[in-house]
C-alpha positions as a Python dict, from the first residue, in 0.01 Angstrom:
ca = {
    (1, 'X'): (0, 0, 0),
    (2, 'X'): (193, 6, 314),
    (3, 'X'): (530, 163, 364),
    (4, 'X'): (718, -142, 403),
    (5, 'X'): (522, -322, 81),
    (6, 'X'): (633, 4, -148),
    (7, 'X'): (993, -43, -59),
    (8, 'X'): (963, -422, -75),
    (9, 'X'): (804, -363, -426),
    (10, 'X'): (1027, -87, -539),
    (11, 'X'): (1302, -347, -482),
    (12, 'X'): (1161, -656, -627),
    (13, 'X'): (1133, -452, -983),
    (14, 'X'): (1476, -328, -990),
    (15, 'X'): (1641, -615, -828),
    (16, 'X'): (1480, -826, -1097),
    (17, 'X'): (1624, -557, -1356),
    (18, 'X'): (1945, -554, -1205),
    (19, 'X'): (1955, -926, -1228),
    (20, 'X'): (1915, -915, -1559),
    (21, 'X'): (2176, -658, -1550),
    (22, 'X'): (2444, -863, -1347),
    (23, 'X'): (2407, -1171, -1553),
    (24, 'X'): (2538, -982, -1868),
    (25, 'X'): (2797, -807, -1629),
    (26, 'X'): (2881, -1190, -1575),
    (27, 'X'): (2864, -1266, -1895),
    (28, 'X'): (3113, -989, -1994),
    (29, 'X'): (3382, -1075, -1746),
    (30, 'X'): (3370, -1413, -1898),
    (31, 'X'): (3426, -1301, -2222),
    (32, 'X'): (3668, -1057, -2084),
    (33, 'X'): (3827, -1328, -1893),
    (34, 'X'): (3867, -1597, -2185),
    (35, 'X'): (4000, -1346, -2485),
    (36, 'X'): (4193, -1181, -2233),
    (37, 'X'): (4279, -1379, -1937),
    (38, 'X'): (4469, -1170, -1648),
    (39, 'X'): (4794, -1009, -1753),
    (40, 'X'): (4906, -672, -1937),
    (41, 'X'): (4624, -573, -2140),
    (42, 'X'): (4326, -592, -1850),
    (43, 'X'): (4566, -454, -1620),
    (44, 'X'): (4581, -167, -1836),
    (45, 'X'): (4234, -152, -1924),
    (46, 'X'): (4055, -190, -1593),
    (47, 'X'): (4326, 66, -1456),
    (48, 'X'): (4210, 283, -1694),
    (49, 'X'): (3828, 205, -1653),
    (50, 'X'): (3887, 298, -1266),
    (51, 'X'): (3899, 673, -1371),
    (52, 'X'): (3565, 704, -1549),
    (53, 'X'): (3410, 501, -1299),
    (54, 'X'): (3523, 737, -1038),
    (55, 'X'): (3409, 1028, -1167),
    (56, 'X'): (3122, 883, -1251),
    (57, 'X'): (3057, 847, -906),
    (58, 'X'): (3169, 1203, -784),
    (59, 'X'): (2922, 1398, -1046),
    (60, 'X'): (2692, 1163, -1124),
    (61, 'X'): (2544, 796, -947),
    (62, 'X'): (2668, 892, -557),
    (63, 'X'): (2635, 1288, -495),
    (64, 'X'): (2426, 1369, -723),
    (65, 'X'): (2164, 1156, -693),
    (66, 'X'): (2215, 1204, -331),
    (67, 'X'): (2163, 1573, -370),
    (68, 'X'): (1904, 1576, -606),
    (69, 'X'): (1685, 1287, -500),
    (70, 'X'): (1515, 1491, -166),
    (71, 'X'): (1550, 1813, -286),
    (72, 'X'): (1364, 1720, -601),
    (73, 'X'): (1072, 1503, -399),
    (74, 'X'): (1061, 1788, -182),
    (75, 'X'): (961, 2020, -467),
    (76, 'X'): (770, 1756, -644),
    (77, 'X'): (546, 1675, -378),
    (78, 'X'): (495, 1998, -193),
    (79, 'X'): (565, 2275, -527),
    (80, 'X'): (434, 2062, -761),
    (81, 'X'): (527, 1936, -1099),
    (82, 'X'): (563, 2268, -1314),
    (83, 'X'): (793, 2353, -1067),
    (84, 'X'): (973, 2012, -1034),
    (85, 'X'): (1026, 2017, -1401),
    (86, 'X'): (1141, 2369, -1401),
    (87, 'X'): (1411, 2249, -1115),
    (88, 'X'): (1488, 1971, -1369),
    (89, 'X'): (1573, 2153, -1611),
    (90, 'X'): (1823, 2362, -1491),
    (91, 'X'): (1980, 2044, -1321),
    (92, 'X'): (2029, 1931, -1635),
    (93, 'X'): (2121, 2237, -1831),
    (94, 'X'): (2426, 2276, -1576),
    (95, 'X'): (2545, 1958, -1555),
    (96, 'X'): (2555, 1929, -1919),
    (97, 'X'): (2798, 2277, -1896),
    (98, 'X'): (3021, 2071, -1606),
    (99, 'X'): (3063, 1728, -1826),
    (100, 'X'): (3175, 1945, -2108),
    (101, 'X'): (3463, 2106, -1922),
    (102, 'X'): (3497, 1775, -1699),
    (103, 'X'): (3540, 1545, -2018),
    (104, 'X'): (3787, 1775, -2226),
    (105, 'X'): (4012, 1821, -1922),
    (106, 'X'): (4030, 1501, -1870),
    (107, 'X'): (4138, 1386, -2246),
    (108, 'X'): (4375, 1672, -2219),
    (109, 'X'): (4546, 1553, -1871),
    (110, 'X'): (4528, 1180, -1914),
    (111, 'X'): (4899, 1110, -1933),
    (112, 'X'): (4956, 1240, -1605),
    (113, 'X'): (4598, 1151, -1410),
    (114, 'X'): (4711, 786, -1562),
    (115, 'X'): (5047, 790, -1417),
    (116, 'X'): (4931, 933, -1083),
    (117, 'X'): (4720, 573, -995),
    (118, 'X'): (4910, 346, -1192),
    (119, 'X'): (5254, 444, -1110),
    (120, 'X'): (5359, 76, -1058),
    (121, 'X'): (5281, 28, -1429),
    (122, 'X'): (5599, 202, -1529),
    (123, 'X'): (5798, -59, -1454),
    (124, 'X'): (5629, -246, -1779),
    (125, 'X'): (5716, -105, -2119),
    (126, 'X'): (5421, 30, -2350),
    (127, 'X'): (5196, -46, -2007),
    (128, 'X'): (5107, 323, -1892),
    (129, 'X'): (5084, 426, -2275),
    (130, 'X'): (4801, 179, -2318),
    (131, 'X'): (4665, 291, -1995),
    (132, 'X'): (4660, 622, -2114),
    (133, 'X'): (4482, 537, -2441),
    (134, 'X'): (4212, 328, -2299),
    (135, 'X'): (4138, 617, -2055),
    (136, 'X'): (4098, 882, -2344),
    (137, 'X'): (3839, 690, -2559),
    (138, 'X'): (3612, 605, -2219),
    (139, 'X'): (3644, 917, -2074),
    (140, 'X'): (3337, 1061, -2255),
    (141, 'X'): (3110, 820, -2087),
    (142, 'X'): (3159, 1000, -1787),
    (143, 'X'): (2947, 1278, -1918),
    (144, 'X'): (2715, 1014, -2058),
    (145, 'X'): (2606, 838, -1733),
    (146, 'X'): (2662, 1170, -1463),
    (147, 'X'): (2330, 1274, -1764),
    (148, 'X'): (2170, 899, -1650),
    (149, 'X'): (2215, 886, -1326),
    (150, 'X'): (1951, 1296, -1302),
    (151, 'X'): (1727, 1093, -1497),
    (152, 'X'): (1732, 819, -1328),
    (153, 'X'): (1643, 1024, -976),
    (154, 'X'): (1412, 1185, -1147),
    (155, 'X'): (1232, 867, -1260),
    (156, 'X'): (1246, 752, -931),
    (157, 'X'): (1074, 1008, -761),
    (158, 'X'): (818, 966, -1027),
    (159, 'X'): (772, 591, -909),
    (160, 'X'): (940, 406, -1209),
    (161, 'X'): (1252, 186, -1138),
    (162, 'X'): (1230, -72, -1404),
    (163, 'X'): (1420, 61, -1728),
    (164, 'X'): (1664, 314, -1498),
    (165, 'X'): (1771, -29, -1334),
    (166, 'X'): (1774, -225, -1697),
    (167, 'X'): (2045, 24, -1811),
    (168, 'X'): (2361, -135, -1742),
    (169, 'X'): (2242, -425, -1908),
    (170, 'X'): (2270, -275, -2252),
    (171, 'X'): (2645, -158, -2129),
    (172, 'X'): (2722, -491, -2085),
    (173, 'X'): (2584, -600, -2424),
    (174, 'X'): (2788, -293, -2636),
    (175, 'X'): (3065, -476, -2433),
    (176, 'X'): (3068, -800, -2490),
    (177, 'X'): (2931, -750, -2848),
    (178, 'X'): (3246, -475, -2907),
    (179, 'X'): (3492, -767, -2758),
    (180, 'X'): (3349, -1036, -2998),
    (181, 'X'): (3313, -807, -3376),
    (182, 'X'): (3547, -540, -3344),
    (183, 'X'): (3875, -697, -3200),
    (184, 'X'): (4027, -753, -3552),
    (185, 'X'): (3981, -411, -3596),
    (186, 'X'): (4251, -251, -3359),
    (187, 'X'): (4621, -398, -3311),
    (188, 'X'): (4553, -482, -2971),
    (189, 'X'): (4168, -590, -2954),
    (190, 'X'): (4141, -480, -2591),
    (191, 'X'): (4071, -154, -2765),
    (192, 'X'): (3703, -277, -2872),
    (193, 'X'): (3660, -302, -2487),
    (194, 'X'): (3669, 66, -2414),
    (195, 'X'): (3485, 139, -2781),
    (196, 'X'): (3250, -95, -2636),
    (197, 'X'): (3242, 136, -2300),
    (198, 'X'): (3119, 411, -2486),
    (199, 'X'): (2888, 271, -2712),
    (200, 'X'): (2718, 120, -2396),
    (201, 'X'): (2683, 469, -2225),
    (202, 'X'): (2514, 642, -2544),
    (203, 'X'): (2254, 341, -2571),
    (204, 'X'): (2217, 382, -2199),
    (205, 'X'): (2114, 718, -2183),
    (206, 'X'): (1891, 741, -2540),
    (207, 'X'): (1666, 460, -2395),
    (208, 'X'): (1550, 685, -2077),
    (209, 'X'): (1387, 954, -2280),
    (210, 'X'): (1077, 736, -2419),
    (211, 'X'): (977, 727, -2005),
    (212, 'X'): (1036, 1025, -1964),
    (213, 'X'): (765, 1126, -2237),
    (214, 'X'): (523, 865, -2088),
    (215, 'X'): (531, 1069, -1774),
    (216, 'X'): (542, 1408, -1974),
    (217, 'X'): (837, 1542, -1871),
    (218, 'X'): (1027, 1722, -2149),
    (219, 'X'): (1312, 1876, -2054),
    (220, 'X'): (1517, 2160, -2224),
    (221, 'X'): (1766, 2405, -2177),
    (222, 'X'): (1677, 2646, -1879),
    (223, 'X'): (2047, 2832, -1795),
    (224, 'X'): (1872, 3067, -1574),
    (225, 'X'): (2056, 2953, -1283),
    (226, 'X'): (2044, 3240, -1027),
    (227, 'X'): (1788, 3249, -787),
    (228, 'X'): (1644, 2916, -778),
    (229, 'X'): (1700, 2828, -427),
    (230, 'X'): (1639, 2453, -491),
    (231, 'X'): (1925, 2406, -696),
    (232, 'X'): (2141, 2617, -446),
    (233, 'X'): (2039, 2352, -186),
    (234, 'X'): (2147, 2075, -432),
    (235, 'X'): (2485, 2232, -475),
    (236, 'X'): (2509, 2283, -126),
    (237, 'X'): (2456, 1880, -51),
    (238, 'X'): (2645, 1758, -298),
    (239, 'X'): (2969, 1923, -210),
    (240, 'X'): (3036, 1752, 50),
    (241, 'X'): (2858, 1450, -104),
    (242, 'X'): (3111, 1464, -394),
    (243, 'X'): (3394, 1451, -130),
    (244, 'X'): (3249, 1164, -2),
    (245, 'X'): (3229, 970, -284),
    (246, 'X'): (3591, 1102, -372),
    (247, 'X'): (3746, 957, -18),
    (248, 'X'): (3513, 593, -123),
    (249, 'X'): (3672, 625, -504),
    (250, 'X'): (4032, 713, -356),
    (251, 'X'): (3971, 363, -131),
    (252, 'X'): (3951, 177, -462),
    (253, 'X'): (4240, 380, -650),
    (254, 'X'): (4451, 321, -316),
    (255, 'X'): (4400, -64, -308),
    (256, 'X'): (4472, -38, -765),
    (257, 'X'): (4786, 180, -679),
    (258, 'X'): (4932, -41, -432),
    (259, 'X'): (4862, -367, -657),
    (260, 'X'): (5052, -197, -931),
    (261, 'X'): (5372, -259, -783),
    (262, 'X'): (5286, -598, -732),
    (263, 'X'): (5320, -929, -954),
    (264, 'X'): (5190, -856, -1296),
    (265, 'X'): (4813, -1025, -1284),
    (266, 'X'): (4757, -882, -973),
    (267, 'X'): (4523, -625, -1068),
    (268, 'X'): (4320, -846, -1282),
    (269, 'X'): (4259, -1080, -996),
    (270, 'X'): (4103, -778, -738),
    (271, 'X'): (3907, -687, -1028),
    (272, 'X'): (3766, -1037, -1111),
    (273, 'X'): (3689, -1107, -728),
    (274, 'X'): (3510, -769, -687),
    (275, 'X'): (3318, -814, -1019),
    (276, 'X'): (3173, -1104, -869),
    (277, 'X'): (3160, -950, -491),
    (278, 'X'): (2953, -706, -646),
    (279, 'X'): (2715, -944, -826),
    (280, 'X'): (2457, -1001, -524),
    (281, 'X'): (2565, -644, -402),
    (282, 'X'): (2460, -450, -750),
    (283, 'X'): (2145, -707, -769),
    (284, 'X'): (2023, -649, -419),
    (285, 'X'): (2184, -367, -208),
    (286, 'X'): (2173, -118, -469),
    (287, 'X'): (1820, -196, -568),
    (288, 'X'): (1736, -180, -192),
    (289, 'X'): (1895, 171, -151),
    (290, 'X'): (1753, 331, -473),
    (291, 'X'): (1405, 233, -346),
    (292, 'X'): (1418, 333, 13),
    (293, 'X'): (1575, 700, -79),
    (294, 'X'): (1291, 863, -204),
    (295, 'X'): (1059, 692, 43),
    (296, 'X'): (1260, 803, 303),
    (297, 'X'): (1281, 1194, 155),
    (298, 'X'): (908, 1193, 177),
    (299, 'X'): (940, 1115, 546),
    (300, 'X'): (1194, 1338, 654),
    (301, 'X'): (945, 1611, 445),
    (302, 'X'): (662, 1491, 592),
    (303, 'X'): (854, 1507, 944),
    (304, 'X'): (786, 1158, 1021),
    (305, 'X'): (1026, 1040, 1230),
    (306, 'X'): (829, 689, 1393),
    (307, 'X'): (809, 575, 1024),
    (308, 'X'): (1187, 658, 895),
    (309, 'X'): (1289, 423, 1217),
    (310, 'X'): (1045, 202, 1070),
    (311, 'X'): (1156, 208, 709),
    (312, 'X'): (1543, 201, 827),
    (313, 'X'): (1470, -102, 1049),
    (314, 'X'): (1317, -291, 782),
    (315, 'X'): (1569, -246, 521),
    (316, 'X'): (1826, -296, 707),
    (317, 'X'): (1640, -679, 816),
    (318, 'X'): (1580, -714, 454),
    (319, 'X'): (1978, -633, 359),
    (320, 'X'): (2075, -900, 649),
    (321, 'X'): (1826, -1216, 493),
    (322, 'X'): (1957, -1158, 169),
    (323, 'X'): (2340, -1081, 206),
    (324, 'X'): (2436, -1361, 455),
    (325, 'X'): (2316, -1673, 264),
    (326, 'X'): (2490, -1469, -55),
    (327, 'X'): (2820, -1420, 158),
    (328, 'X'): (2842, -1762, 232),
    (329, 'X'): (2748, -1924, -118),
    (330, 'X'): (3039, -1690, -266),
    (331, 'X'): (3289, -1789, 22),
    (332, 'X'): (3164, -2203, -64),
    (333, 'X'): (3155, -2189, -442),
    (334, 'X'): (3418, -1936, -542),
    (335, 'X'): (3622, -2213, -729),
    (336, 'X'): (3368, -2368, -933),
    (337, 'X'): (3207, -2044, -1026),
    (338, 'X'): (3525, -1964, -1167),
    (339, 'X'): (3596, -2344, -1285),
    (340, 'X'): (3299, -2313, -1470),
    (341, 'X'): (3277, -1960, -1632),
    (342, 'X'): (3661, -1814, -1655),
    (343, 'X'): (3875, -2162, -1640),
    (344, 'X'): (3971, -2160, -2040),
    (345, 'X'): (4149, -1980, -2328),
    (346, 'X'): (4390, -1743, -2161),
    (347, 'X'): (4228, -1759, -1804),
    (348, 'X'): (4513, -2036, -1685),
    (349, 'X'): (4469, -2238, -1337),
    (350, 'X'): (4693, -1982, -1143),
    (351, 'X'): (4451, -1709, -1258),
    (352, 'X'): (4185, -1906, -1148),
    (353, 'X'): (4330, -2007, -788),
    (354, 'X'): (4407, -1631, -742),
    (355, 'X'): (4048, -1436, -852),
    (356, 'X'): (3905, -1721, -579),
    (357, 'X'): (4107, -1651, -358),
    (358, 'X'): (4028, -1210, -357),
    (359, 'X'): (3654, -1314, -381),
    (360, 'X'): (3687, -1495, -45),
    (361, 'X'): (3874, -1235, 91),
    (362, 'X'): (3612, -946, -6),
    (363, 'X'): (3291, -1169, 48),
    (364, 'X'): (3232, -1129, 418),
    (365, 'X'): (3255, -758, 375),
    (366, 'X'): (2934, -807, 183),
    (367, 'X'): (2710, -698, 489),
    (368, 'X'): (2911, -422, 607),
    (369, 'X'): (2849, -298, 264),
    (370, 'X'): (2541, -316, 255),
    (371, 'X'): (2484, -187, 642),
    (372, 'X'): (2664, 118, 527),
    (373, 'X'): (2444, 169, 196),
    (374, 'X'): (2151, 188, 388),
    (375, 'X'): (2312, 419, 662),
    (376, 'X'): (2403, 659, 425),
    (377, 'X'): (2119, 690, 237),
    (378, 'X'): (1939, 756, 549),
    (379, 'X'): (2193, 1037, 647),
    (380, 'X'): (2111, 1195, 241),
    (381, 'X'): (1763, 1183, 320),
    (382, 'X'): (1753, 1354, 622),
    (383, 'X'): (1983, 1659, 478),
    (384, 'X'): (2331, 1513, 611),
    (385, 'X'): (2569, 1455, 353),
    (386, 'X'): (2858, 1575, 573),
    (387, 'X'): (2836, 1337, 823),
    (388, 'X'): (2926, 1029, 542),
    (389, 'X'): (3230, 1196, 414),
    (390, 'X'): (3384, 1212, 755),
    (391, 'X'): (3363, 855, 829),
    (392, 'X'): (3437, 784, 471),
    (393, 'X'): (3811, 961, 527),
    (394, 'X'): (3864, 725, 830),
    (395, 'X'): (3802, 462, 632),
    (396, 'X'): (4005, 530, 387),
    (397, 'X'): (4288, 585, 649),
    (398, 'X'): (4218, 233, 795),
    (399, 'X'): (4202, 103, 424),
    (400, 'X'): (4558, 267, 311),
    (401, 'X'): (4746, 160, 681),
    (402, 'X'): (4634, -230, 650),
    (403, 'X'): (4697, -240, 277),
    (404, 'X'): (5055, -84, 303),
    (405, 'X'): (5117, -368, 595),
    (406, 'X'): (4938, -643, 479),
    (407, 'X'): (5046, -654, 106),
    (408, 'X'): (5405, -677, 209),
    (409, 'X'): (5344, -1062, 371),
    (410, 'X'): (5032, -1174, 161),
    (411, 'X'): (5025, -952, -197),
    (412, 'X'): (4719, -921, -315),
    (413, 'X'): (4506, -1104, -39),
    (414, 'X'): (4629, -830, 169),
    (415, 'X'): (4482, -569, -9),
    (416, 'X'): (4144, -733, -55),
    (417, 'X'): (4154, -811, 353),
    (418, 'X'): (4213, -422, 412),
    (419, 'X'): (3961, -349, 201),
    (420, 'X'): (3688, -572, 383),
    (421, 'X'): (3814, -464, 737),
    (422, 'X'): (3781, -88, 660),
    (423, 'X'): (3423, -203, 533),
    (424, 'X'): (3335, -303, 894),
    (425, 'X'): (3459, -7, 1025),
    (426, 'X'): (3274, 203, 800),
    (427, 'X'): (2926, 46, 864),
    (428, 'X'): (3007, 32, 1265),
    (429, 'X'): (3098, 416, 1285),
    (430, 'X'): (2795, 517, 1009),
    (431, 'X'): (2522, 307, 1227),
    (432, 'X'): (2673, 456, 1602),
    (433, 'X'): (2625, 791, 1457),
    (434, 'X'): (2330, 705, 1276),
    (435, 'X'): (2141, 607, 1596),
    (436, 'X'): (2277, 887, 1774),
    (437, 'X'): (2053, 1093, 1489),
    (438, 'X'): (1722, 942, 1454),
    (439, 'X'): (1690, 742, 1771),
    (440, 'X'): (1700, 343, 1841),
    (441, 'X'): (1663, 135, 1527),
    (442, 'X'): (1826, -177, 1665),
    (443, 'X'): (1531, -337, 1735),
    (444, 'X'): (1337, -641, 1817),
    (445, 'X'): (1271, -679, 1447),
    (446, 'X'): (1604, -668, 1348),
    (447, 'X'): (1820, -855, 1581),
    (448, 'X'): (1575, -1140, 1610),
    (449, 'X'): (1551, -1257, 1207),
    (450, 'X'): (1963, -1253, 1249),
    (451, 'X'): (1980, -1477, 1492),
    (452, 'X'): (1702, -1699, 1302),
    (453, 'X'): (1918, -1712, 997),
    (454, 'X'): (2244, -1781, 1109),
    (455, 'X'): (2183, -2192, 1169),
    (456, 'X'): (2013, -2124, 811),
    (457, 'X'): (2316, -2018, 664),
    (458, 'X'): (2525, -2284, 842),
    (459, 'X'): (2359, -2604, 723),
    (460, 'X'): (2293, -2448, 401),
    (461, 'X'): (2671, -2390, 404),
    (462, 'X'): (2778, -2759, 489),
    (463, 'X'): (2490, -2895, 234),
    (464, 'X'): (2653, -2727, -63),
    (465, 'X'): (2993, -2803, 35),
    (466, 'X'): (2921, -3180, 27),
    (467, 'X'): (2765, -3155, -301),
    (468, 'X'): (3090, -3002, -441),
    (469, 'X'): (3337, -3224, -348),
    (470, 'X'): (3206, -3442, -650),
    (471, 'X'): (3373, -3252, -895),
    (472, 'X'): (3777, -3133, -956),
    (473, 'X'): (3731, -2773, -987),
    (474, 'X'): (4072, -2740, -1085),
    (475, 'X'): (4063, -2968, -1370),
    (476, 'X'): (3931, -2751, -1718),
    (477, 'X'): (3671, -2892, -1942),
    (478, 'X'): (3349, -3109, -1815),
    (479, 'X'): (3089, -2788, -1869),
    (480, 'X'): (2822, -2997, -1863),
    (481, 'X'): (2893, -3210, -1556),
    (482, 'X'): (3031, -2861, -1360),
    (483, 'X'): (2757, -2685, -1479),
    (484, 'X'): (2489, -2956, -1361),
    (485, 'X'): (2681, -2968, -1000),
    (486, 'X'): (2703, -2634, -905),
    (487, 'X'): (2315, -2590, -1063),
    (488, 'X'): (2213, -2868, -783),
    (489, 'X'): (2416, -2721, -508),
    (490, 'X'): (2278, -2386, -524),
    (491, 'X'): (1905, -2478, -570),
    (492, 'X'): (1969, -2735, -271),
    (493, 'X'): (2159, -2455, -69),
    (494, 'X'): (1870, -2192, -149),
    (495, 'X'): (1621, -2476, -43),
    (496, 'X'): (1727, -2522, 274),
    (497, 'X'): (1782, -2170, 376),
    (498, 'X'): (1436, -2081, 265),
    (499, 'X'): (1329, -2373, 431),
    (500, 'X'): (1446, -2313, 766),
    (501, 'X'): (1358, -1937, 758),
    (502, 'X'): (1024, -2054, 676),
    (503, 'X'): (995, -2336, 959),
    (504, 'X'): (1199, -2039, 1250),
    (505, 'X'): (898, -1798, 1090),
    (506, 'X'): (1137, -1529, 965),
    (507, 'X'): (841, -1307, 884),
    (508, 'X'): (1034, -1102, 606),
    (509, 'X'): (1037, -1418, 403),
    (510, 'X'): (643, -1447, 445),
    (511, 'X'): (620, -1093, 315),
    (512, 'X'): (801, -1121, 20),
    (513, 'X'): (662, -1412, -83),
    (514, 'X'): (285, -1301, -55),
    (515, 'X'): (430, -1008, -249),
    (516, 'X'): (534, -1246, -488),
    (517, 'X'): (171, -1457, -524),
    (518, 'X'): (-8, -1105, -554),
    (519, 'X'): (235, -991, -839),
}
């Protein structure tokens, strides 16, 4: 199998996993949205939820895996596997030692960590103390999922995507099942939410270890940390890695701690638009990243440098046929996606105006995002985890200086504007220096599918628009009619633009879907 058919493959299987995935994500912020809607208590609760997810991302799913994905191909596939699982081991072992002292401080400090990004929230009685309590049941589950996300790297390097991807699925479900059974348990049943957090992130991480047997590897405690040179070099890349991610978190935090001092709601709406944003993000640029990583390692080992230009090329085509259509179909149908799932129970017609609103603001940042996934997994491959973090702490100084100016004429829709306009200068500066690195990637190959799409995207675009206008989006009620609508404009929209890449030959499309007849 060719390089460009593994990575194609790689992503097919945990796209299709992490469609499964988003749907239940989906699913949840439904549930969320109706027994909730968007005031007080999922202000306070995805406030709180920001902090595990952040450090989450510092110890665990960005530096980490960063860190440990290369190094650990590099031993696999030049060392061997003794080795390899000797290196995983004491990966393990001493992460396990850092989540210990990571989780207790952070159930000790919460009052004040809470305070410091929700500031704004002390202008609501009881708001920061429920903050603060959400934050201290979830905060475990940072410990649970920094465990996943070595297991997951190591899984990958092994050649298995498929149940590493599944995982958040099962989250979703301890969710949504929490929301629905254990409500009436708690005076305020937004309490079953985080219960429901940490549920999730147990399941999550038990249901790894059955592949892990099937490809023997049984880990244990190894605290013999001196000397191993291997796990000095992961240290070494995932310092600045973990700054990195920091100055990407602190982006998010900044945009939270800014909407706190604005109307109550306000919150709630960012998080509903980027819950959605992130749909076609989690379900394709993530999947794309994860597989090109290792791939990638094995080239920089290898010293390959003609066919890392070639694997960076293609992804980055692949990111730009599959993000633009989705950009567009969230900018067309953000009201009657939310019509349909949220409008209802305590998700009221301003709440729904608003969340549609943020989603069109933060959809064309879509491809930047993705642009800048690829980038920087390219940069982690090839050693470089310095050279993210420094663009990452421009961005986040183009992210705070809109948001301070643009919240003060348009409120939220400021914020979520910042936020996409620092995403374009994040993937611009990452690609320059990227290029500057590895050589010319902006290719024939690339450049020409873009332009091929683009009339794609347009008449798909004015196709589904017409086919909406048959329906009041803003009146609640008529599921079945809604739901029958939106079903025909999005297999129409995803008709045409398959259609026309097919009739302008967009090879990509004639790859995937011989990929598809052979599976």
């Amino acid at each position: 199998m060719t390089e460009k058919r593994k990575i194609a493959a790689a992503t097919m299987v945990m796209a299709l996993a992490t469609s499964l995935s988003r749907v239940a994500g989906l699913v949840r912020d439904i549930v969320v949205a109706r027994l909730f809607g968007a005031g007080m208590m999922t202000d306070a609760f995805f406030m709180a939820f920001t902090i595990p997810n952040m450090l989450r991302r510092f110890f665990g799913e960005g530096s980490l895996t960063a860190a440990f994905v290369p190094t650990f191909s590099e031993v696999f596939h030049q060392r061997g596997e003794e080795e390899a699982q000797q290196l995983a081991n004491r990966c393990v072992s001493l992460l396990l030692l850092v989540m210990l002292v990571v989780v207790s401080l952070g159930i000790l400090f919460s009052p004040w960590i809470v305070q410091g990004i929700g500031f704004g929230f002390g202008q609501i009685s009881g708001k920061l103390q429920l903050t603060d309590q959400l934050n201290r049941i979830m905060f475990p589950y940072i410990g649970l999922v920094s465990i996943l996300a070595l297991l997951t790297g190591i899984l990958n390097v092994r050649g298995h995507f498929f149940v590493p991807s599944l995982s958040p699925l099962f989250l979703n479900l301890a969710m949504i099942l929490s929301a629905l059974t254990m409500g009436h348990l708690f005076a305020q049943p937004i309490y079953a939410l985080a219960v429901g957090v940490l549920l999730g992130g147990i399941v999550q991480l038990l249901m790894q270890f059955p592949i892990l047997c099937r490809y023997h590897i049984r880990l244990k405690f190894d605290f013999n940390f001196r000397g191993d040179p291997y796990l000095h070099k992961i240290m070494t890349l995932m310092l600045p890695g973990i700054a990195g991610v920091a100055i990407y978190q602190i982006n998010i935090i900044v945009t939270r701690l800014l909407a706190s001092f604005l109307p109550e709601g306000s919150v709630s709406y960012l998080y509903y638009g980027q819950r959605l944003f992130e749909f076609p993000q989690g379900i394709f640029i993530v999947a794309l990243a994860q597989a090109v990583l290792p791939m990638m390692s094995r080239q920089v080992a290898e010293d390959d440098q003609v066919s890392l230009r070639q694997s960076l090329t293609f992804a980055m085509t692949l990111i730009t046929l599959f993000t633009l259509p989705a950009m567009v179909g969230l900018i067309v149908c953000a009201k009657p996606i939310y019509s349909l799932f949220f409008l209802g129970g305590e998700f009221d017609l301003m709440a729904l105006k608003n969340t549609a609103l943020a989603l069109v603001c933060y959809a064309p940042g879509l491809i930047f995002v993705g642009y800048s996934r690829i980038a920087a997994q390219t940069f982690y491959a090839l050693n470089d985890t310095r050279t993210p973090v420094r663009v990452s702490f421009w961005t986040l100084l183009v992210n705070l200086a809109l948001g301070v100016v643009l919240m003060q004429f348009y409120g939220f829709i400021g914020l979520a504007v910042a936020l996409t306009v620092a995403s374009l200068f994040n993937a611009l500066l990452l690609l320059v220096l990227l290029q500057r690195k590895v050589g010319t990637f902006f290719q024939k190959a690339l450049y020409v599918p873009i332009l091929k799409v683009l009339p794609a995207c347009l008449l798909m675009a004015i196709a589904v628009s017409f086919l909406l206008r048959s329906v009041d989006w803003l009146q609640s009620g008529l599921l079945l009619h809604k739901s029958l609508v939106l079903s025909v404009a999005v297999v129409v929209g995803a008709l045409i633009y398959l259609g026309c890449c097919y009739v302008f030959k967009v090879d990509e499309i004639h790859q995937g879907w011989k990929l598809l007849r052979r599976k």
